[in-house]
N, C-alpha and C positions, 0 to 999 in steps of 0.2 A: 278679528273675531276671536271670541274666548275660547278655552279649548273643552269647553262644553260644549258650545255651540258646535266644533269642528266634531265632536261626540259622536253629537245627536244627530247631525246631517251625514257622518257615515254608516250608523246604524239604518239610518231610512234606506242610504244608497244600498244595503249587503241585502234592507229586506226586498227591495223591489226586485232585483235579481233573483233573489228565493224563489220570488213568486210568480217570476218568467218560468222559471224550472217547474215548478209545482203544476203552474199551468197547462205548462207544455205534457208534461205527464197523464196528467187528468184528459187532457184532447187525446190521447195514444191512448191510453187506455180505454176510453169509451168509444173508438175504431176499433180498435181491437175485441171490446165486447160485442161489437154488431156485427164483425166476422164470425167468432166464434157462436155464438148462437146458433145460425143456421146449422152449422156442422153438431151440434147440440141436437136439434130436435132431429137429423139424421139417425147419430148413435140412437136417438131412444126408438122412436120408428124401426131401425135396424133390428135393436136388439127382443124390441116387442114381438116380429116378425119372426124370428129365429125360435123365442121363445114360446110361440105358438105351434110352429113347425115339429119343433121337440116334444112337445105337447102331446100333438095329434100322431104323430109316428111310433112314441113311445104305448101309445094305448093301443097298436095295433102288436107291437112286437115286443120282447123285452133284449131288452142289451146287455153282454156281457163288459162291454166296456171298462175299462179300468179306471175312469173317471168317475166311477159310479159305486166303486166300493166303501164298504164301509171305511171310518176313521180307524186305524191302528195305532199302536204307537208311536210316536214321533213328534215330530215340532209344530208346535201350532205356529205357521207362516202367516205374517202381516203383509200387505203391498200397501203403502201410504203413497197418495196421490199429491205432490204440495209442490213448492213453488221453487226455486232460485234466487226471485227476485224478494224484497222483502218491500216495506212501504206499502201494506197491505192488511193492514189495523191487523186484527187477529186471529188471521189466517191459517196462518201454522202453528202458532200455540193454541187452537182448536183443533188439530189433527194430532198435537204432539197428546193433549189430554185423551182424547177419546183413542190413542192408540195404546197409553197405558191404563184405562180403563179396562181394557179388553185383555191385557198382561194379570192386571190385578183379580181377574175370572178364572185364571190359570196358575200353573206354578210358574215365573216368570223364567228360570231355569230352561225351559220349556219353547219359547215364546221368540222366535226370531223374525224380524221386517227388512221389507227391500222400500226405498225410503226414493220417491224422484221429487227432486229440490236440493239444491245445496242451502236456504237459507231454512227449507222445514227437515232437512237433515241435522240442521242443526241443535234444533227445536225437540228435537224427538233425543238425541242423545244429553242435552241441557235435564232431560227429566229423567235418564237413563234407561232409555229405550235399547234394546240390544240389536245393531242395526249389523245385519252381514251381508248387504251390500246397496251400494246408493249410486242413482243414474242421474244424469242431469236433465232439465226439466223440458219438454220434446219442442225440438225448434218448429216454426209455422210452416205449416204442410207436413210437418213427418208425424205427425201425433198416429197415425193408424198405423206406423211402421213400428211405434215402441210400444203400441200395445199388441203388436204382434211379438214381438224379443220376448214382454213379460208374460205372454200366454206363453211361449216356449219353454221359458225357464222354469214358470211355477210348474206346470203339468212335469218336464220332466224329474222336478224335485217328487212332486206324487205320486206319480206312478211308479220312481222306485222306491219309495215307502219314506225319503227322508221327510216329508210333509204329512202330519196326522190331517191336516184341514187347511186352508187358506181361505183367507180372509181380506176382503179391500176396504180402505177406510181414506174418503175424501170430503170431501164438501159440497153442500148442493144450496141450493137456495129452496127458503121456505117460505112462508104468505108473506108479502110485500115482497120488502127488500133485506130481511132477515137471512141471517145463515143459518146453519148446520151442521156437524158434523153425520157422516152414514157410514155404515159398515154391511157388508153384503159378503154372505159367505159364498164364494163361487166353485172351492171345491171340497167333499164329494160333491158330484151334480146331484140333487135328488128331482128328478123329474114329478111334479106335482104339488113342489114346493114351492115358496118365493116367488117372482118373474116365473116360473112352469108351471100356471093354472090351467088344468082338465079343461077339457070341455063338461057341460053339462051333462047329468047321465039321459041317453036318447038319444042325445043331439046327431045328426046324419053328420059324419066325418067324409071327408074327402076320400081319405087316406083308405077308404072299405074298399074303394072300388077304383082305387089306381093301379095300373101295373108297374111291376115292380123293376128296377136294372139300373146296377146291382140291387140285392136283394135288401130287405127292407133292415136288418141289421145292422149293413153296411152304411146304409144310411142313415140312420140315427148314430151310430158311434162319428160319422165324420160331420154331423150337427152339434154332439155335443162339446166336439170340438170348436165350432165357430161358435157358438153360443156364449163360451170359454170369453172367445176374442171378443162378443158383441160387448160382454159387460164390462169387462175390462176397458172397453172402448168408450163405453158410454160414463163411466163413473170418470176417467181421465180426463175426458171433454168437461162434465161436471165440477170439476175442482176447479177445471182454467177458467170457466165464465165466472164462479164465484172469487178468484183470482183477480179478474180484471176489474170487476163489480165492486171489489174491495179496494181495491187502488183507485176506480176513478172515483171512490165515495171520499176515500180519506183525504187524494191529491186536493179535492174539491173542498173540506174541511182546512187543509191545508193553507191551502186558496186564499178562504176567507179569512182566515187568522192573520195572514200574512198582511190581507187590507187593511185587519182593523185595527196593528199593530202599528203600519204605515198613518193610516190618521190621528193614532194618538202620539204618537210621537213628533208630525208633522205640526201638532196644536203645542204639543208643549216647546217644539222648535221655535213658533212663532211666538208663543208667550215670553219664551228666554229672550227671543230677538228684540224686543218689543220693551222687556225689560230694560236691553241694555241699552236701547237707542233712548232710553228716558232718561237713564241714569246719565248717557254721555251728554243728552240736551240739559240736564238739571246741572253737572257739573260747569259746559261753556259758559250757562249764563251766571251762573256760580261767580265764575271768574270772571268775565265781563260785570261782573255788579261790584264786584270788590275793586276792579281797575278805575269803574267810575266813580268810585267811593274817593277813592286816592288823590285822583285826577283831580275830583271836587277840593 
């Protein structure tokens, strides 16, 4: 065998292997997207519920809450929602744009993110994102555990005033199978804004004619707490579906490149093969015509 031939038959052997990989990837990840959904339309259910709650309590009482004061001085805080893993077309170089989009509205001096993904950490400082601290991306089952950490940390960065505002910036899917990036200011809270639509003016509210314990203050300030955790919650879940969506789209492009790579080079295998079994039959009788030439 020529050593073209030996070539072109280990290239086919490296891609079929690829494409066990690639395969195997795109079936994980498209299990993994069918877990993660459910827990999906939970966060937003969740966070819709809390956001109603806040809603209807806040029109009965007002909150002194510290969650709820105006912006002052200080650092506009980013939370970027993104991945670890990469093989996920462009994933995090859509979180890392739309995170200095939102720098670029600011003095960037200004402007610091906590960044979860080590491969959209990366993403984000490649365009010079100013990143002051990065978690790694929440192992399966702990996702309501790290969006509990990052409720912690943001709030207490704002309520002692080092956070003018914060800001989350992840990914969601749009009509089809499209993405996008969002960004969702989550603190101050302003009750009546965003996610905390009133009721209608009239509307009979529950909250007129509930009793109260503790008293209704207390209550809303420890809503706007979880409210805090709902969205946080709900936009982290949001990034990992368009995550896995992303990866079993690409694995799947991957896939079929792999195949169709495999047949063109299987064709030209066999044309080389084909060539040279003509060449080696044209040469024998070659030489068998010249022996009988002789012989004659």
């Amino acid at each position: 065998m020529s050593s073209g031939l030996r070539e072109l038959r280990g290239r086919i052997r490296s891609i079929r292997r690829l494409r066990q990989v690639t395969a195997a990837l795109e079936k994980v990840a498209a299990v993994r997207l069918l877990s993660i959904r459910s827990m999906e339309e939970m966060s937003r259910l969740y966070a819709e519920r809390i956001g109603r709650l806040v809603s209807d309590v806040s029109s009965l009482v007002k909150t002194d809450s510290p969650l709820t004061r105006e912006p002052g001085p200080g650092v506009r805080y980013l939370v970027v929602f993104g991945s670890d893993s990469g093989m996920c077309g462009a994933f995090s170089s859509r979180l890392a744009r739309a995170s200095m989009g939102l720098v670029e509205d600011t003095l960037p001096n200004k402007t610091r993110a906590l960044v979860v993904g080590r491969a959209t950490y990366g993403k984000a400082l490649a365009r010079g994102l100013s990143v002051e601290e990065r978690f790694p991306e929440a192992a399966r089952g702990m996702e309501f555990k790290l969006a509990q950490t990052i409720r912690d940390r943001i709030m207490d960065g704002f309520v002692s005033g080092k956070y003018e505002e914060v800001t989350l910036v992840y990914n969601r899917l749009s009509s089809g199978t499209g993405q996008q990036a969002a960004t969702t200011r989550v603190l101050p809270v302003s009750p009546g804004e965003g996610d905390l639509v009133p009721r209608l003016p009239g509307q009979a509210l529950w909250v007129d004619r509930a009793l109260w314990e503790p008293a209704p203050g207390q209550v809303l300030a420890r809503l706007l707490e979880d409210w805090v955790l709902a969205i946080i919650w709900r936009s982290l879940v949001s990034s990992m579906v368009c995550e896995y969506a992303s990866r079993e789209l690409t694995m799947h492009r991957a896939t079929d490149n792999a195949d169709r790579m495999t047949r063109e080079l299987t064709r030209s295998y066999n044309r080389a093969r084909q060539e040279q079994i003509t060449t080696e039959i044209t040469e024998v009788m070659s030489g068998g015509s010249e022996r009988w030439q002789q012989d004659g």
